[in-house]
C-alpha positions in Angstrom: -5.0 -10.9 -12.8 -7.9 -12.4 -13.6 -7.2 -15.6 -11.6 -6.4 -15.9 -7.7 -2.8 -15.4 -7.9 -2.3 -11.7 -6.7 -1.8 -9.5 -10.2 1.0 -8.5 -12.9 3.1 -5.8 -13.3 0.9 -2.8 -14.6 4.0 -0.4 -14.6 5.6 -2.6 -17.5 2.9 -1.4 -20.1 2.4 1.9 -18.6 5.7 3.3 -19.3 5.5 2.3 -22.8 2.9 4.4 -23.2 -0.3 1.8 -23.3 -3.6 1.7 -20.9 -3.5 -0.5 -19.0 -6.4 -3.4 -18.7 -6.1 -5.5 -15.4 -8.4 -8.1 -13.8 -9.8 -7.8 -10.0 -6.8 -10.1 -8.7 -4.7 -7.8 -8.3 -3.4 -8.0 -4.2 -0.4 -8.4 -4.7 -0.2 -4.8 -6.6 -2.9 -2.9 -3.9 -1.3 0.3 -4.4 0.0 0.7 -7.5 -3.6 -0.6 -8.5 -5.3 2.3 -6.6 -3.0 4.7 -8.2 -3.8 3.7 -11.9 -7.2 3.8 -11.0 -7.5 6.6 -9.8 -5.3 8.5 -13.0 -7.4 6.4 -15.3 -5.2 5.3 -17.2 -5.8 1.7 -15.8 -8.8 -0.3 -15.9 -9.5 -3.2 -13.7 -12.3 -5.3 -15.3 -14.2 -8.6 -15.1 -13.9 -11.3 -17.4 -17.4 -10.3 -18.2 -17.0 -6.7 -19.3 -13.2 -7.0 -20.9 -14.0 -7.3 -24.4 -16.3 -4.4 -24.1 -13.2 -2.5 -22.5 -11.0 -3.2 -25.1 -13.1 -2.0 -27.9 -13.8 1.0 -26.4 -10.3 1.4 -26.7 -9.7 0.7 -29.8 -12.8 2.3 -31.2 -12.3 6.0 -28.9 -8.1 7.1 -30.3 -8.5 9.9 -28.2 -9.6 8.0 -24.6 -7.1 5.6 -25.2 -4.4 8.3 -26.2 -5.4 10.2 -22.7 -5.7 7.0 -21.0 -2.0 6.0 -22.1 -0.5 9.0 -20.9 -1.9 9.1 -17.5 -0.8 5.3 -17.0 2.9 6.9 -18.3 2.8 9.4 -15.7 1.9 7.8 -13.3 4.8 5.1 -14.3 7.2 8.1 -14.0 5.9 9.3 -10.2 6.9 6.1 -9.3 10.0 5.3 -11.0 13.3 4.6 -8.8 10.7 2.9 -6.0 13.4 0.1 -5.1 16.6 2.3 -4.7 14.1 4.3 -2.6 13.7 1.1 -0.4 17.1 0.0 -0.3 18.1 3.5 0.9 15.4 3.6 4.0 16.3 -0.2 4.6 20.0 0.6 4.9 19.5 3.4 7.4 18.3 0.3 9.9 21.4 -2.1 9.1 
């Protein structure tokens, strides 16, 4: 995600209970970006503030522990998203 080619998968981290550290190119996840955002258990960063992100991480157990949980939860909201498609999608076959 921090190259042009639309983001990764932030729920794989987040449901192992890990904060998750993105890059701005994330379009191809818009929403599930806005919602780590917003739980802060994500961080989207520059190339030019990551390391600084990391450490503060590392160096503050506590924010990361909080941090790591929100990311989980927010992993769990959202869990059974694509039998929840398939189910609307078959209503229109």
């Amino acid at each position: 995600s921090f190259v042009k080619i639309g983001g990764h998968n932030i729920l794989e981290p987040a449901t192992h209970k890990i904060p998750v550290i993105y890059g701005p190119y994330m379009y191809h996840q818009k929403e599930m970006t806005k919602l780590m955002n917003e739980s802060d258990g994500g961080f989207q960063v520059g190339v030019h503030n990551l390391a600084e992100t990391l450490l503060g991480l590392l160096k503050d157990e506590e924010r990361c522990r909080r941090a790591a949980e929100a990311a989980y939860q927010v992993a769990i909201r959202n869990r059974g998203s694509t039998h929840k498609t398939i189910e609307i999608i078959k209503k229109y076959l």
